[in-house]
ROSE-468960 format. One record per residue (C-alpha): residue number from 1; x, y, z; residue in three letters. Coordinates in nm, 4 decimals, always signed. Example, Ala and Ser with C-alpha at 12.3 -4.5 7.8 and 13.67 -1.06 7.14 Angstrom:
2
  seq         X         Y         Z  type
    1   +1.2300   -0.4500   +0.7800   Ala
    2   +1.3670   -0.1060   +0.7140   Ser
END
This chain:
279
  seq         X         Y         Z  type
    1   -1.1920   -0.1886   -1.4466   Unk
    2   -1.1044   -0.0088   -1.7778   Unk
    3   -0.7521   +0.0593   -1.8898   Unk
    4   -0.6869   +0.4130   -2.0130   Unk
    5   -0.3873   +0.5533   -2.0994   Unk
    6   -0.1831   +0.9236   -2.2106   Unk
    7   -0.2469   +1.0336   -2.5647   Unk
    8   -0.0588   +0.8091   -2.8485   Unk
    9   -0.0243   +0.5425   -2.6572   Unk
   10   -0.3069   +0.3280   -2.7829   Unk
   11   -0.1263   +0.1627   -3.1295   Unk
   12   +0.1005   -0.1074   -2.9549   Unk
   13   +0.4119   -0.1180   -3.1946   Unk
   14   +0.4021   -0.5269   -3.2857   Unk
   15   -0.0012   -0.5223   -3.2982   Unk
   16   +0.1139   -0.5775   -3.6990   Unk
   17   +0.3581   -0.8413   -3.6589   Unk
   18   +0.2736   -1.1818   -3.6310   Unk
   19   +0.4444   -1.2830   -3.3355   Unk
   20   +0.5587   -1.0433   -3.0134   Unk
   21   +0.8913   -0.9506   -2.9216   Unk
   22   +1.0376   -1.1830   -2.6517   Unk
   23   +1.1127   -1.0078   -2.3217   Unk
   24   +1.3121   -1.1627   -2.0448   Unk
   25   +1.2063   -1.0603   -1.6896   Unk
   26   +1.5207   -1.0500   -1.4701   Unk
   27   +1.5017   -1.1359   -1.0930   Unk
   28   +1.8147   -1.1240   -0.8584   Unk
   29   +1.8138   -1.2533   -0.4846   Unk
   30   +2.1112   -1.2199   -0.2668   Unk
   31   +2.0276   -1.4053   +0.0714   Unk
   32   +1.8414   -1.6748   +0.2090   Unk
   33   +1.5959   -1.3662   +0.3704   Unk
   34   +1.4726   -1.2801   +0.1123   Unk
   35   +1.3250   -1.6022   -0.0697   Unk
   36   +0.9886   -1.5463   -0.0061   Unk
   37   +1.0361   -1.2094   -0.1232   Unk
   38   +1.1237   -1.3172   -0.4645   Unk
   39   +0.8522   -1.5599   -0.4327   Unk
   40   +0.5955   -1.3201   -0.4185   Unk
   41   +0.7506   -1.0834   -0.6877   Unk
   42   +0.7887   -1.3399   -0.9383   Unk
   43   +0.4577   -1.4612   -0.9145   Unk
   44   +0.3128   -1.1000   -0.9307   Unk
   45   +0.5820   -1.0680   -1.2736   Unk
   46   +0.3345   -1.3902   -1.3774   Unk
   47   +0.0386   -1.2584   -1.3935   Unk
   48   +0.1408   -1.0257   -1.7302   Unk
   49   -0.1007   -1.0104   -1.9932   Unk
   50   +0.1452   -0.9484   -2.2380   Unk
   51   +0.1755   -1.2967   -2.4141   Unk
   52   +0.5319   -1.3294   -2.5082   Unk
   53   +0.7847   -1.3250   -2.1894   Unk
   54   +0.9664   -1.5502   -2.0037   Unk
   55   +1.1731   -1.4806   -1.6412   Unk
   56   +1.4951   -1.5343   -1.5725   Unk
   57   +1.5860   -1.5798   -1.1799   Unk
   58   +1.9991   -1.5049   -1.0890   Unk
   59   +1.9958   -1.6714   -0.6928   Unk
   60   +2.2759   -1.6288   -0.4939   Unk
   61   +2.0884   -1.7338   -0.1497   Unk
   62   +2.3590   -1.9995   +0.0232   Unk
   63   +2.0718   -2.2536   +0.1087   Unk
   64   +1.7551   -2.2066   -0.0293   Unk
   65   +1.6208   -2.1415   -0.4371   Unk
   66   +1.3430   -1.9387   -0.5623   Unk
   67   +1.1686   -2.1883   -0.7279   Unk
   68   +1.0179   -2.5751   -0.6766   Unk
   69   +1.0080   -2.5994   -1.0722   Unk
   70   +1.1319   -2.4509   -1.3712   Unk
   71   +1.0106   -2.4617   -1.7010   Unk
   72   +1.0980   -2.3147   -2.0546   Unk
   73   +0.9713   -1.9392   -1.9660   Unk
   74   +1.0288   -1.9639   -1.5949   Unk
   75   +1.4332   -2.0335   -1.4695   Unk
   76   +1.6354   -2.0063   -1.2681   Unk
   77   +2.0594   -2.0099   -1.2085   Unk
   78   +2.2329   -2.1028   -0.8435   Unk
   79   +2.5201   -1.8996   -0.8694   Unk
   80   +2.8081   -1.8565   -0.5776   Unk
   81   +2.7935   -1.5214   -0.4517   Unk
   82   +3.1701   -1.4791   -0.4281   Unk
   83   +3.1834   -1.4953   -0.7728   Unk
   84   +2.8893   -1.2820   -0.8279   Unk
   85   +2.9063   -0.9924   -0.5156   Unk
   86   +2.6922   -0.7333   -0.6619   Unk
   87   +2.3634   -0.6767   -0.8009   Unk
   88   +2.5256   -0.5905   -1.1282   Unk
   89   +2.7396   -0.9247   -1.1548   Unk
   90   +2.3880   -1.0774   -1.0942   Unk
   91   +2.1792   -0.8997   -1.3450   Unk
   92   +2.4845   -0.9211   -1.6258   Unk
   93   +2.4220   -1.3288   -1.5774   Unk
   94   +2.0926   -1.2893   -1.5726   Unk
   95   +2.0997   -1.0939   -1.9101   Unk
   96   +2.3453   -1.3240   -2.0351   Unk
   97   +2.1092   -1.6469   -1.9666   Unk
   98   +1.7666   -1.4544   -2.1373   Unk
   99   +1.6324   -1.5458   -2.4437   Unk
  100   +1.4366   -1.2473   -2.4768   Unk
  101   +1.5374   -0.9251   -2.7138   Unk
  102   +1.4405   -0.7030   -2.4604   Unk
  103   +1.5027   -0.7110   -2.0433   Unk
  104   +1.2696   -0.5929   -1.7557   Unk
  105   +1.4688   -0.5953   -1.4103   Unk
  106   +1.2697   -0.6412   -1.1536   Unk
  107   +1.3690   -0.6450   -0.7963   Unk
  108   +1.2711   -0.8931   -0.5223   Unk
  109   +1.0471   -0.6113   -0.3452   Unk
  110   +0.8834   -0.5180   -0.6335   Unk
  111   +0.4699   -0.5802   -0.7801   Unk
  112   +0.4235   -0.5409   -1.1545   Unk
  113   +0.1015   -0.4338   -1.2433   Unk
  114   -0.0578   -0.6757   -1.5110   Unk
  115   -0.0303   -0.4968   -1.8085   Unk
  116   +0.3267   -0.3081   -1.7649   Unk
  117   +0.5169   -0.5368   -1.9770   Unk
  118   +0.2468   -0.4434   -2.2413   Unk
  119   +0.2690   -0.0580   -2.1841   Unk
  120   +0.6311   -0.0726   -2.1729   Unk
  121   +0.7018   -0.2421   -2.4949   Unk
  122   +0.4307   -0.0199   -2.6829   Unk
  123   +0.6555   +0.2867   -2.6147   Unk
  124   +0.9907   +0.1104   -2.7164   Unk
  125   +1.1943   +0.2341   -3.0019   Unk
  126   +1.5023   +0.0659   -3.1499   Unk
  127   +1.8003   +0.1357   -2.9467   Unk
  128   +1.6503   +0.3038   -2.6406   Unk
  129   +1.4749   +0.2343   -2.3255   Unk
  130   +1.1479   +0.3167   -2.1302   Unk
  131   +1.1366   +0.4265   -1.7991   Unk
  132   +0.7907   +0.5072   -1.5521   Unk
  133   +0.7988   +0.8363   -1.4489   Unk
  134   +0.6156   +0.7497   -1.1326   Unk
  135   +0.5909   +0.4547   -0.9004   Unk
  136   +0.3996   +0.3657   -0.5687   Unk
  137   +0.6366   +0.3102   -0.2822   Unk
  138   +0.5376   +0.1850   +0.0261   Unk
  139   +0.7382   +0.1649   +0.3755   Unk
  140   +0.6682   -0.1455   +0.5461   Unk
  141   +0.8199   -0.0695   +0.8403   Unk
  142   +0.6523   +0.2947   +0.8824   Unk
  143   +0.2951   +0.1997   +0.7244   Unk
  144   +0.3471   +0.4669   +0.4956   Unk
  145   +0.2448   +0.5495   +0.1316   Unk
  146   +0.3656   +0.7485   -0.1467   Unk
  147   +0.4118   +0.8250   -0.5053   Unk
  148   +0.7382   +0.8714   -0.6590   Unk
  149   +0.8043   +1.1137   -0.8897   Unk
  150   +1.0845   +1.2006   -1.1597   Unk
  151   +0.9794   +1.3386   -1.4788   Unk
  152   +1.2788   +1.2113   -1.6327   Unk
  153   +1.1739   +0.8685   -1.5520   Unk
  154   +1.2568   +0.6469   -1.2612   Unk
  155   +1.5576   +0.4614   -1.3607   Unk
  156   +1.4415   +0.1336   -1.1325   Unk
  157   +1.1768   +0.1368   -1.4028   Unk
  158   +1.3679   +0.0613   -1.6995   Unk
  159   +1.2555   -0.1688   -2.0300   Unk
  160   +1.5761   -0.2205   -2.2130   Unk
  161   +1.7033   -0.3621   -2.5641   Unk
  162   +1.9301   -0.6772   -2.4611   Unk
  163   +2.1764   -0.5734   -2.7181   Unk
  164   +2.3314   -0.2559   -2.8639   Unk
  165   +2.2424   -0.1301   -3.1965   Unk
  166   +2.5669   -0.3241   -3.3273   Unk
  167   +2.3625   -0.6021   -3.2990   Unk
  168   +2.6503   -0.8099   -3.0975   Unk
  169   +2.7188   -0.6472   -2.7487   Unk
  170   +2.4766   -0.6792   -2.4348   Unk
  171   +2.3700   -0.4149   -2.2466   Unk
  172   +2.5461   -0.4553   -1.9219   Unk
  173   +2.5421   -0.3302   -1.5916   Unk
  174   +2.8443   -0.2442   -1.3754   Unk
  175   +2.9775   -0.5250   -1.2393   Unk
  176   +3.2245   -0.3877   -0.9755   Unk
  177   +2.9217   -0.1347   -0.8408   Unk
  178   +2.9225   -0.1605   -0.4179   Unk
  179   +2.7145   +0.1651   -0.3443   Unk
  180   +2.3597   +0.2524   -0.4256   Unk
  181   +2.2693   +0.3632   -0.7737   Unk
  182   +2.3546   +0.1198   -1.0390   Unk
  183   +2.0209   +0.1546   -1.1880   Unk
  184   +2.0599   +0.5322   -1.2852   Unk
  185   +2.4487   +0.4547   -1.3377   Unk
  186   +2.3658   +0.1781   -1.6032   Unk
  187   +2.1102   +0.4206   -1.7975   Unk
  188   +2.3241   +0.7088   -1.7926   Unk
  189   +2.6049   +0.4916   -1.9571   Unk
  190   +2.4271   +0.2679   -2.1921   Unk
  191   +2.1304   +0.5424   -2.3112   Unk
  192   +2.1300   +0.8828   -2.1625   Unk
  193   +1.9009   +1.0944   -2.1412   Unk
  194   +1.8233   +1.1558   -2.5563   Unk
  195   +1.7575   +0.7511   -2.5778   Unk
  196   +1.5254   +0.7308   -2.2704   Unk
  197   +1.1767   +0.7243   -2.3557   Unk
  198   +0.9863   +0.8209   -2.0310   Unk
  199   +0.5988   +0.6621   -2.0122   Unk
  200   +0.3928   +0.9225   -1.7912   Unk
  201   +0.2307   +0.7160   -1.5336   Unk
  202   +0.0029   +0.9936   -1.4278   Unk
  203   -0.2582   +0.9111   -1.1027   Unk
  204   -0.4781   +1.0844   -1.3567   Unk
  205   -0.4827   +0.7342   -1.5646   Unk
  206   -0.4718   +0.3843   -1.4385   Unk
  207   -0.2774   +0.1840   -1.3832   Unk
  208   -0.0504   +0.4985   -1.3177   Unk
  209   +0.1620   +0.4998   -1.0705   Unk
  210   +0.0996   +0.1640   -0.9666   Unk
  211   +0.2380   +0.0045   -1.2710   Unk
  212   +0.5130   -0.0416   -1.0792   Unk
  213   +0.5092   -0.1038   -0.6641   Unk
  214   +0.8424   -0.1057   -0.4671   Unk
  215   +0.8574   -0.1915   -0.0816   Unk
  216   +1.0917   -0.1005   +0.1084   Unk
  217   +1.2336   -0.2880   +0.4613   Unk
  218   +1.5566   -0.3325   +0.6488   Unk
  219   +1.7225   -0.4908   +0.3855   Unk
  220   +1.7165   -0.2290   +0.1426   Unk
  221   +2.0309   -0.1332   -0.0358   Unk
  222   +1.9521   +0.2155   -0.0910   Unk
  223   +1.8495   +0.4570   +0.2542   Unk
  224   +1.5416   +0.5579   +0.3149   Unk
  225   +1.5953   +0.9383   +0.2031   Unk
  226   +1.7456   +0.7799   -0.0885   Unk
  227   +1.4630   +0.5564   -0.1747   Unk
  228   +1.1728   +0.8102   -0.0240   Unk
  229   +1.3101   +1.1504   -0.0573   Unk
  230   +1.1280   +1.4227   +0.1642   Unk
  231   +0.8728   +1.1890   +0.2039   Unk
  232   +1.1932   +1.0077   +0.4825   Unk
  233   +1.1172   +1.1966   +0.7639   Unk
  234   +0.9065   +1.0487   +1.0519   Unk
  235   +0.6378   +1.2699   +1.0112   Unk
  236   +0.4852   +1.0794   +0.7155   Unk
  237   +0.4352   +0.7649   +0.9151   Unk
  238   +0.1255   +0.5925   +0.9061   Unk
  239   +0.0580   +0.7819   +0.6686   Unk
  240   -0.0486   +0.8170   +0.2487   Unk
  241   +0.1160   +1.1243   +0.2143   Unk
  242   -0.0241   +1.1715   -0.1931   Unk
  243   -0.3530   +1.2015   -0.3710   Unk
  244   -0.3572   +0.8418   -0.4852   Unk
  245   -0.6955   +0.7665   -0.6789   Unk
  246   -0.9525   +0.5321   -0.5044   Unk
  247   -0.9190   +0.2857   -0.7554   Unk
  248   -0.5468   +0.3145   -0.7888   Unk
  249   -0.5704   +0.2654   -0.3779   Unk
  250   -0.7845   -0.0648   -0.4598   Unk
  251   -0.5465   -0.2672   -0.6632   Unk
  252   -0.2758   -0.1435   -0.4373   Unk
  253   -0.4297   -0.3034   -0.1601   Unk
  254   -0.5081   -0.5973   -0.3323   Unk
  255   -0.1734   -0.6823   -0.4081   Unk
  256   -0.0464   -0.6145   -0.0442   Unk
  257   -0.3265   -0.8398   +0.0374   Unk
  258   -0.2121   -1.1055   -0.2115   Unk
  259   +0.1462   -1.0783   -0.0961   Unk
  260   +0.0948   -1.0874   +0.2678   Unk
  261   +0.1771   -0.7489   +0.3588   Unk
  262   +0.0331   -0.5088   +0.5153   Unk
  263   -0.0130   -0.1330   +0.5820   Unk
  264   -0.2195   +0.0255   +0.8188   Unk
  265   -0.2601   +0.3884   +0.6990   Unk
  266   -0.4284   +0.6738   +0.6986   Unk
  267   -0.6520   +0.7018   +0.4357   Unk
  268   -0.7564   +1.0237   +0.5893   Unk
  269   -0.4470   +1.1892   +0.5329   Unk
  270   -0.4233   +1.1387   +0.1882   Unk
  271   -0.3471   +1.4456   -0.0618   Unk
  272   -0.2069   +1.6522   +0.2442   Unk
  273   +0.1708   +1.6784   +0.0309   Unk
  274   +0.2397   +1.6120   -0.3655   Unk
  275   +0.4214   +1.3095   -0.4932   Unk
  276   +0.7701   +1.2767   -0.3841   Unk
  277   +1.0746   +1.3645   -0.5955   Unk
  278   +1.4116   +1.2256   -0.6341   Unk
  279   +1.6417   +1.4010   -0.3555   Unk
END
């Protein structure tokens, strides 16, 4: 299947240079539940064809680890989750451990299409970051389907310099955040909007939307009308409630496949409502 992208987007910044930028891919997990969650995310984050990138993994699980092995580009840190309560705390370390000049959080529900690390980085520019403007999201517990729109980008998409343009201080998230939201907290803060470079994932290109998957399930910190927008209401389920391309909807599936999930939906009822927007 051929790769084509938006206008401009075809010179890849470092094609000149004779070795890549590092980037660190960071993974937090929080409980035990969610292991083989972060399992299946990190080895969909393995898969990039973008040849320079290691991943970090920040576990604060009581019993169990991530991992069997580490090696140089793949590690991860048992941390006690007293000391490290929120998701910020536990990216912060993980920033602090990378090696990489620039940082891709991903979260344990999340499938990275092969090439987004390489899409990503060929729209970076000193000193700000790149966001997706849409994403596939997909309700495990309702079977449903959608894409997620924000043409200011989503901010659960963001590619990020690990330090500031002083050259010294890391790009940090808040570490005291409880509630819902420290993704769009810790661009507003650190880039805003002038110094966020938003990559139009359009369904009319692929990978698209599917660059990036997210799942959601019970454990979710964010609520479903947070997460799904109008797209939360009942009515949807069972459902794929946008006009996602055929071969968009084939690599979808084939990752659900790949990480044991599965959603029996409607294909029928595809294109009946738009792509969701943020609420």
């Amino acid at each position: 299947m051929e790769m084509t992208g938006p206008g401009g987007m075809t010179e890849f910044n470092s094609a000149a240079s004779p070795s890549l930028p590092l980037v660190s891919g960071v993974c937090v997990v929080g409980d035990d539940e969610r292991i083989n969650l972060a399992r299946s995310a990190v080895t969909s984050f393995l898969r990039q064809t973008y040849p320079n990138f290691e991943v970090v993994i920040v576990c604060a699980a009581p019993t169990k680890t991530v991992l069997d092995n580490e090696w140089d580009t793949l590690r991860e840190f048992q941390v006690d989750p007293v000391q490290y309560p929120t998701i910020g705390a536990l990216r912060n370390k993980g920033i602090e451990e990378a090696n990489g000049e620039w940082i891709l959080p991903f979260d344990d529900d999340d499938h990275c299409h092969l090439h987004r690390i390489f899409l990503q980085m060929a729209a970076r520019r000193p000193g700000h970051c790149v966001t997706l403007s849409e994403q596939i999201r997909i309700d495990i517990d309702r079977n449903m389907m959608c894409t997620f729109a924000n043409p200011s980008g989503l901010p659960s998409t963001i590619l990020f310099p690990r330090l500031r343009e002083d050259g010294e201080t890391l790009n940090l998230y808040d570490a005291d955040m409880l509630e819902a939201g420290e993704d769009q907290e810790f661009l507003t803060r650190n880039f805003g909007e002038s110094k966020n470079i938003v990559l139009p994932t359009s369904p009319e290109w692929f990978p698209g939307p599917c660059t990036s998957i997210a799942y959601y399930h019970t454990k979710n910190k964010s609520s479903r009308e947070q997460f799904f927008g109008r797209y939360a209401n009942n009515q949807y389920d069972g459902k794929i409630v946008s006009e996602i391309p055929e071969d968009h909807m084939e690599y979808v599936t084939s990752v659900m496949e790949k990480a044991g999930l599965s959603a029996k939906v409607d294909r029928g009822a595809a294109g009946a409502v738009g792509p969701a927007g943020s609420p």
